[in-house]
Legacy VTK file of the C-alpha trace (Angstrom):
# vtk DataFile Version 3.0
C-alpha trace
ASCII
DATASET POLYDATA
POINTS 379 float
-70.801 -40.585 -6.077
-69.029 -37.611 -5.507
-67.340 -38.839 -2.063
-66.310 -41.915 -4.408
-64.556 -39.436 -7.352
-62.548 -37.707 -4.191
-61.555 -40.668 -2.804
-60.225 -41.739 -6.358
-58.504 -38.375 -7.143
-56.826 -38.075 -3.508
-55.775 -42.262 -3.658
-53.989 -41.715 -7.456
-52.577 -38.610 -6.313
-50.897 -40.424 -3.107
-50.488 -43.168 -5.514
-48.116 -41.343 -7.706
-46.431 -39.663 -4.841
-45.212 -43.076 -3.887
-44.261 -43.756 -7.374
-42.011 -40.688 -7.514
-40.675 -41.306 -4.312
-39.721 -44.876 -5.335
-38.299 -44.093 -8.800
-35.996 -41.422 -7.144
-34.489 -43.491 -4.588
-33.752 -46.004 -7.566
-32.850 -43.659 -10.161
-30.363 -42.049 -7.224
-28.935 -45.264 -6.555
-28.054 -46.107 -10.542
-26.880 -42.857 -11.235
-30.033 -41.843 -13.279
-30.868 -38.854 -11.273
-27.561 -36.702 -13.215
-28.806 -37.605 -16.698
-32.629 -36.333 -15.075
-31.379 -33.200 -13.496
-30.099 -32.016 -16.924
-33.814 -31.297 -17.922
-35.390 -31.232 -14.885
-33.111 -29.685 -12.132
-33.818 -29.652 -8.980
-32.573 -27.059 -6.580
-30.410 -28.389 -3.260
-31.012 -32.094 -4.059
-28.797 -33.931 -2.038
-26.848 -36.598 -2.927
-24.469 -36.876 -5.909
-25.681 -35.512 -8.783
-25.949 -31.763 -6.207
-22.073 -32.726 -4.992
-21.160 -33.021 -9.208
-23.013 -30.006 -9.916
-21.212 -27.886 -7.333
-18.003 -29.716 -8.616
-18.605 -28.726 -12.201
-19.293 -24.964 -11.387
-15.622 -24.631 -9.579
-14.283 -26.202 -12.250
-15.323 -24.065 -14.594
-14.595 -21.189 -12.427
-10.899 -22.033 -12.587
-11.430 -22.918 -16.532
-12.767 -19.681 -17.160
-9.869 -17.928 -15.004
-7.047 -19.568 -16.556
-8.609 -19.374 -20.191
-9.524 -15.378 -19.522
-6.006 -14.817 -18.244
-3.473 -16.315 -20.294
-3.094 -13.522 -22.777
-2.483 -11.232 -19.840
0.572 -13.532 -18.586
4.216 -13.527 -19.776
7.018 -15.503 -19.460
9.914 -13.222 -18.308
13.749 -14.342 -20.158
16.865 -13.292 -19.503
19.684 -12.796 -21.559
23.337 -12.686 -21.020
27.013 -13.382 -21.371
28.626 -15.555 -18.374
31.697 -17.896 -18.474
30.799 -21.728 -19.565
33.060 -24.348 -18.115
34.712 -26.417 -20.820
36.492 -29.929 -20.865
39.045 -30.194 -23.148
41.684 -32.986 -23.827
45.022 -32.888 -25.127
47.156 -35.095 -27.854
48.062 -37.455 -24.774
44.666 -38.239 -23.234
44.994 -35.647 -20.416
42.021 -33.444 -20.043
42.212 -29.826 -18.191
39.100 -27.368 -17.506
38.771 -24.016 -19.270
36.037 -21.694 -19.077
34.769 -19.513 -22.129
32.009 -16.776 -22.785
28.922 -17.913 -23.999
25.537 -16.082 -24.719
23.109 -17.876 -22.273
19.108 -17.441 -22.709
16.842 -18.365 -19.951
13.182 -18.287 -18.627
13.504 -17.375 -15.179
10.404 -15.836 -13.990
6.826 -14.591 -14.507
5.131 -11.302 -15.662
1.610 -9.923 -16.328
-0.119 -7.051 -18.269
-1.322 -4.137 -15.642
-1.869 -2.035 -18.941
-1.246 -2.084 -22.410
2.543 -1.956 -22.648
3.570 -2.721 -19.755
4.850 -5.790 -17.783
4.529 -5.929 -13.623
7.129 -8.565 -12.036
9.587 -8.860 -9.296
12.587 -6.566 -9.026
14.711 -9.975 -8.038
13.851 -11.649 -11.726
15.098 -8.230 -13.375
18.304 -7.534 -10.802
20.842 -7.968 -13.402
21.179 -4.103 -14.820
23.910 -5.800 -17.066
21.747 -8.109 -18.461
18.689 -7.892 -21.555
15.176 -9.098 -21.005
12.517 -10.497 -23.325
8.760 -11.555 -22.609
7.090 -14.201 -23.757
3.280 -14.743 -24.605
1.571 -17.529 -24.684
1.601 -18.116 -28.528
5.420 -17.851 -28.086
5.836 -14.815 -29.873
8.569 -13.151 -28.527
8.820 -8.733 -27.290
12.180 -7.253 -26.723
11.811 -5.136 -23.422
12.386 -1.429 -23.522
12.850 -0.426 -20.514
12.811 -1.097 -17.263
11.617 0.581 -13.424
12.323 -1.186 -10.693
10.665 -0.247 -6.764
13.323 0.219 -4.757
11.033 0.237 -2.065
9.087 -2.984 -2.602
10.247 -6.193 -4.833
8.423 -4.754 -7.931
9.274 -3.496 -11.533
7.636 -2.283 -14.168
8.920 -3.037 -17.597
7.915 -1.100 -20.520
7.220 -3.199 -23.793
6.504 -1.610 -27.505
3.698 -3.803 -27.944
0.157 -3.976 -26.886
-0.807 -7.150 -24.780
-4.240 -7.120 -23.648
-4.480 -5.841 -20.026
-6.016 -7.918 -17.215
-8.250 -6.315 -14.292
-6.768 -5.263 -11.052
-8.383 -6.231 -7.614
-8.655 -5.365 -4.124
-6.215 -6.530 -1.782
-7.822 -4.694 1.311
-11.213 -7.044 0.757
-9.006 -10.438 0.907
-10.202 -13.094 3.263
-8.212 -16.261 5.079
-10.034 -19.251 3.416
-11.033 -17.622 -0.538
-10.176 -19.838 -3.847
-7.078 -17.708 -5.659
-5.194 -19.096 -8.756
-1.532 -18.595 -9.737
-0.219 -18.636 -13.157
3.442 -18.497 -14.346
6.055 -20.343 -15.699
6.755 -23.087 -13.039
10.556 -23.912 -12.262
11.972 -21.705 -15.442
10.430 -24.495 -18.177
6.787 -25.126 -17.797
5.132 -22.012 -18.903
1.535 -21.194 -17.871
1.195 -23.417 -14.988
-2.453 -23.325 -13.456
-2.352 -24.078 -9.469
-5.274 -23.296 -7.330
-5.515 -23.171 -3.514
-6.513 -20.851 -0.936
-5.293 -17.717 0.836
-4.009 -19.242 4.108
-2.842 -15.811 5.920
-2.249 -12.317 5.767
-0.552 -9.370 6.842
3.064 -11.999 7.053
6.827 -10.886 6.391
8.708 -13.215 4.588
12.763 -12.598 2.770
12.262 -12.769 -0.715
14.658 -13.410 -3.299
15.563 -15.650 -6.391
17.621 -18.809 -6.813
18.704 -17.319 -10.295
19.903 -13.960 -9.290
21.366 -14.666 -5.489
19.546 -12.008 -4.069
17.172 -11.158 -1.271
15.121 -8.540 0.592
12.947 -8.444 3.419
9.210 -7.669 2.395
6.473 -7.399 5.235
2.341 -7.708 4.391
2.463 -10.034 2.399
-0.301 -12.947 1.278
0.058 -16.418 1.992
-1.311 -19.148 -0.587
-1.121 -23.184 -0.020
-1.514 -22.529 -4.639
1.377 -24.557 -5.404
4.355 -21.553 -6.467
7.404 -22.723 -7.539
10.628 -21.121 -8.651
10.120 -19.363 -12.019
6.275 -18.348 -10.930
7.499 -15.145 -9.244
6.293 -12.376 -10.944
3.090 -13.993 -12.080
-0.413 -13.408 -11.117
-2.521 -14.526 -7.689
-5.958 -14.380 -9.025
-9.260 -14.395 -7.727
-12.712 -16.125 -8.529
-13.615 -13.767 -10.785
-10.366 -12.991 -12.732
-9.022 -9.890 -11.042
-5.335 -9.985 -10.144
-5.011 -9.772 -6.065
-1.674 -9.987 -5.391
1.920 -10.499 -7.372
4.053 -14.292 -6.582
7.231 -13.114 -5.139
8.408 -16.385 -2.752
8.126 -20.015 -1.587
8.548 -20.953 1.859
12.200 -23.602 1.259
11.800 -26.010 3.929
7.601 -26.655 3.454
5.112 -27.732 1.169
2.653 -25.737 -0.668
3.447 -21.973 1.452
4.013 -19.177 -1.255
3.786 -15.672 -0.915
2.622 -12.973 -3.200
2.683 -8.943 -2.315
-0.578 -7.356 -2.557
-2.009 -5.848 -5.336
-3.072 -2.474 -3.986
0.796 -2.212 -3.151
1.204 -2.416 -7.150
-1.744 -0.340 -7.831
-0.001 2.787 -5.528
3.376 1.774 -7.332
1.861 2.319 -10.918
-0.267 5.418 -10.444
3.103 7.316 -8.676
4.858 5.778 -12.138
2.304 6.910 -13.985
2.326 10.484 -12.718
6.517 10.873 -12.430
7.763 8.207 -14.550
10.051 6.669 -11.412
9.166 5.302 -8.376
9.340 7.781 -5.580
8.645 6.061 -2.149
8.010 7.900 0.934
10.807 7.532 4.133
10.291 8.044 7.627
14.026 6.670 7.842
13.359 4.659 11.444
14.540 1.138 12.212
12.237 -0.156 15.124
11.139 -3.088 16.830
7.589 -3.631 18.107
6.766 -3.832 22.147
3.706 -6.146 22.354
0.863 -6.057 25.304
2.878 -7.905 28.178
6.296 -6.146 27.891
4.528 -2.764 27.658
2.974 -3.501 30.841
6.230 -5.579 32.403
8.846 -2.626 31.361
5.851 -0.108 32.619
6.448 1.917 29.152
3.427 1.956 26.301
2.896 0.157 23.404
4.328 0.879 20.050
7.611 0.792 17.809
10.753 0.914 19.660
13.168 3.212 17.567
16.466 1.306 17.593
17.852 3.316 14.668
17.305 6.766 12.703
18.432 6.845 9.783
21.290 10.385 9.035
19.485 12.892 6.809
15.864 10.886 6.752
12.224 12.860 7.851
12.233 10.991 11.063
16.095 12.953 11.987
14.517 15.675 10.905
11.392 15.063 13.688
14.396 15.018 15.748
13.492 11.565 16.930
16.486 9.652 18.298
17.279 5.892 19.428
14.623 4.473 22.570
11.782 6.555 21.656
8.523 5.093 21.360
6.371 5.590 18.532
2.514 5.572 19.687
0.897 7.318 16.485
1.541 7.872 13.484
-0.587 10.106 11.027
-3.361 9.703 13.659
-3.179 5.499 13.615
-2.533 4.135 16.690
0.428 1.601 16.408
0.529 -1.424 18.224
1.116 -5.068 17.464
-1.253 -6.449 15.034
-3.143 -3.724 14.558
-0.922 -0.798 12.889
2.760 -0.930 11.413
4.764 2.041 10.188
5.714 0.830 7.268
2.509 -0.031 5.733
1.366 3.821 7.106
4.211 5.500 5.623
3.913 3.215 2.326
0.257 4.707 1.456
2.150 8.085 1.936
3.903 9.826 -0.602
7.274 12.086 -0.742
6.227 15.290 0.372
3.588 14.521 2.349
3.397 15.782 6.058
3.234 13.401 8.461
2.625 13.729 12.195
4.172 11.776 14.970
3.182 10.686 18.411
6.150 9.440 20.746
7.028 8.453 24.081
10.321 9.990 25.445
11.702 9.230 29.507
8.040 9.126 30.519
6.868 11.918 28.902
4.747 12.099 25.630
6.083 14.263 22.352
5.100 15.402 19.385
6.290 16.202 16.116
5.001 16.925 12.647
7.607 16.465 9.497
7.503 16.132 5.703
8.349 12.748 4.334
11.244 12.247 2.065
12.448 9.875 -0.532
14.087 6.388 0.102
LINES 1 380
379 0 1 2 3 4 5 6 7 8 9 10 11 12 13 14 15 16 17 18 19 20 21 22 23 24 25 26 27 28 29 30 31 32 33 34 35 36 37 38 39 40 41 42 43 44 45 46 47 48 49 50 51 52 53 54 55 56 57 58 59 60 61 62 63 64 65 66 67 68 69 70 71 72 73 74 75 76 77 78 79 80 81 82 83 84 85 86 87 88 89 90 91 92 93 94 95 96 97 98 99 100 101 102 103 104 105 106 107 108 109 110 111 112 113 114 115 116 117 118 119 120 121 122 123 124 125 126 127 128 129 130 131 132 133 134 135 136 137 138 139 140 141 142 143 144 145 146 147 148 149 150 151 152 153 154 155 156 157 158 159 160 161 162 163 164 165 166 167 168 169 170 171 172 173 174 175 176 177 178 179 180 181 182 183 184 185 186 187 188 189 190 191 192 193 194 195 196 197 198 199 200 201 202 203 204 205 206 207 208 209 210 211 212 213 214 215 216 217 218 219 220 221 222 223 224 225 226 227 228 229 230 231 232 233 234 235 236 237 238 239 240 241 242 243 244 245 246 247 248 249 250 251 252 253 254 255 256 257 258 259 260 261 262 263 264 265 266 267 268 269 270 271 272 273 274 275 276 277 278 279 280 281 282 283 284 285 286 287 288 289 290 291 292 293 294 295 296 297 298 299 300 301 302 303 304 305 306 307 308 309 310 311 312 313 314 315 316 317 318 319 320 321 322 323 324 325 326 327 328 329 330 331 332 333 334 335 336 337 338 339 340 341 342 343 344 345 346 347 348 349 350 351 352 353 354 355 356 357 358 359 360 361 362 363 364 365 366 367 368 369 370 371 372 373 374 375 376 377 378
């Protein structure tokens, strides 16, 4: 009797396993298995209710970014007077160009809120000194800007609002990674404000020229992050954010003969940029005052000199005159960092530094190698 019961017991339970099995490959094929795993989820089930599940959770990540964000980000508008040209036509049908003065308003870039009261953007969307700016929140609502600071060391500025925006949170650039989900928000092309695009950081550590199709002007800016996020003209100044809504980097450019390559300057460049703002009320960049061009690996060893930067200028009255460096020198070390291509670069060494700060110097000089030890100065 009792071998019959556990024969029973172990034949429904192998029954019902076949059941389950069955049911599942059935409710999988209609589509069933979604509406299931709402109340009874199962952990890595494969197939496309676990494909729609991981699709659902990035899309709310981005929902959540963009939705978290958007009182932080500003449309940035310029005002000012420029000629307008005319056509006008005389008594006898003949028409002649004039030009008059005209008050012209426009959105022409992006902004974001680093702190209450102030607005982080790029230098080239505030270049016109002549010119007034406004910012623009999401609701519309419109703030007359104060002042403004620009970085005449990076393509930053800082403008100062009298009104309190909430603040959004400030990464780390140093922990970025080829291949991580960032976000960009601004006001696409001038007109289209708030503009979500997502991608991927697709390099780092590049030099692009920056510059805006508003203001004719550019500057050369090195470190930078590349993003396949769709950035358009009018996004500069805006946000690159992360997964979890920190700000890692500011839109500055778009690559003009390619499709989704933009650019944005890191956000620990922003962070050193505020706190020396914060502390003197300017922006007060260290300068080494060297032009220089790197020797890589093979023409180190082909020319039979070392590795570094090749000084192929010093600039009159600058820290590194003052180190007495002069043109074909070879920088080798800087504040202990050994410089070589792809591994150190002045600029992002003397950037961390600021004025006043001593600074020593390795070099290579007609085969023999020199040091020197010098305070930095301002740019």
């Amino acid at each position: 009797m009792k071998r019959i019961k556990f024969f029973l017991a172990g034949f429904g339970v192998g029954f019902l396993l076949l059941l389950a099995v069955i049911f599942g490959g059935i409710a999988d094929r209609l589509g069933w298995l979604g509406f299931l795993n709402q109340y009874f989820p199962i952990s890595g089930q494969p197939g496309e209710a676990y494909v729609e599940r991981k699709v659902l959770k990035e899309e709310s990540v981005i929902i959540d970014v963009a939705e978290n964000s958007a009182p932080s980000v500003v449309t940035v508008s310029i005002s000012r007077t420029q000629r307008v040209p005319q056509l006008n036509f005389d008594p006898f049908g003949f028409f002649n160009f004039e030009t008059e003065q005209r008050r012209v308003e426009q959105n022409i870039g992006s902004g974001f809120i680093p702190k209450e009261g102030l607005v982080i953007t790029n230098k080239h969307v505030v270049n016109d000194s002549s010119a007034e700016y406004k910012v623009i929140d999401q609701n519309g609502e419109e703030y007359d800007v104060a002042d403004i600071y620009r970085d005449p060391a990076n393509d930053l500025a800082i403008l100062k609002l009298n009104a309190d925006l909430p603040a959004i949170e400030l990464g780390n650039s140093d922990e970025l990674q080829v291949g991580q989900l960032v976000i960009a928000i601004g006001t696409a092309l001038g007109e289209f404000r708030h503009t979500v695009t997502t991608g991927v950081i697709s390099g780092l550590g590049r030099g692009i020229t920056a510059g805006s199709i508003y203001e004719g002007y550019v500057e050369r800016i090195d470190n930078v992050i590349q993003t396949d996020a769709a950035i358009n003209p009018g996004n500069s100044g805006g946000p690159l954010i992360n997964s979890v809504g920190q700000v890692i980097g500011v839109n500055v450019a778009v690559a003009g003969q390619a499709e989704n390559i933009g650019f944005a300057i890191p956000i620990n460049i922003v962070k050193d940029s505020l706190q020396t703002f914060e502390e003197t009320g300017e922006f007060q960049r260290a300068f080494l005052g060297v032009e220089y061009q790197m020797i890589s690996e093979r023409s180190a060893l082909l020319n039979e000199v070392p590795q570094g930067a090749y000084v192929r200028n010093v600039v009159e009255n600058s820290a590194a005159e003052r180190a007495e460096l002069v043109e074909g020198d070879i920088i080798t070390r800087l504040d202990g960092k050994r410089i070589a291509e792809g591994e150190n670069d002045i600029a992002e060494i003397v950037n961390r530094k600021r004025v006043g700060d001593t600074i020593e110097i390795e070099y290579w000089r007609g085969g023999e190698d020199k040091t020197a030890s010098v305070k930095l100065g301002e740019r």
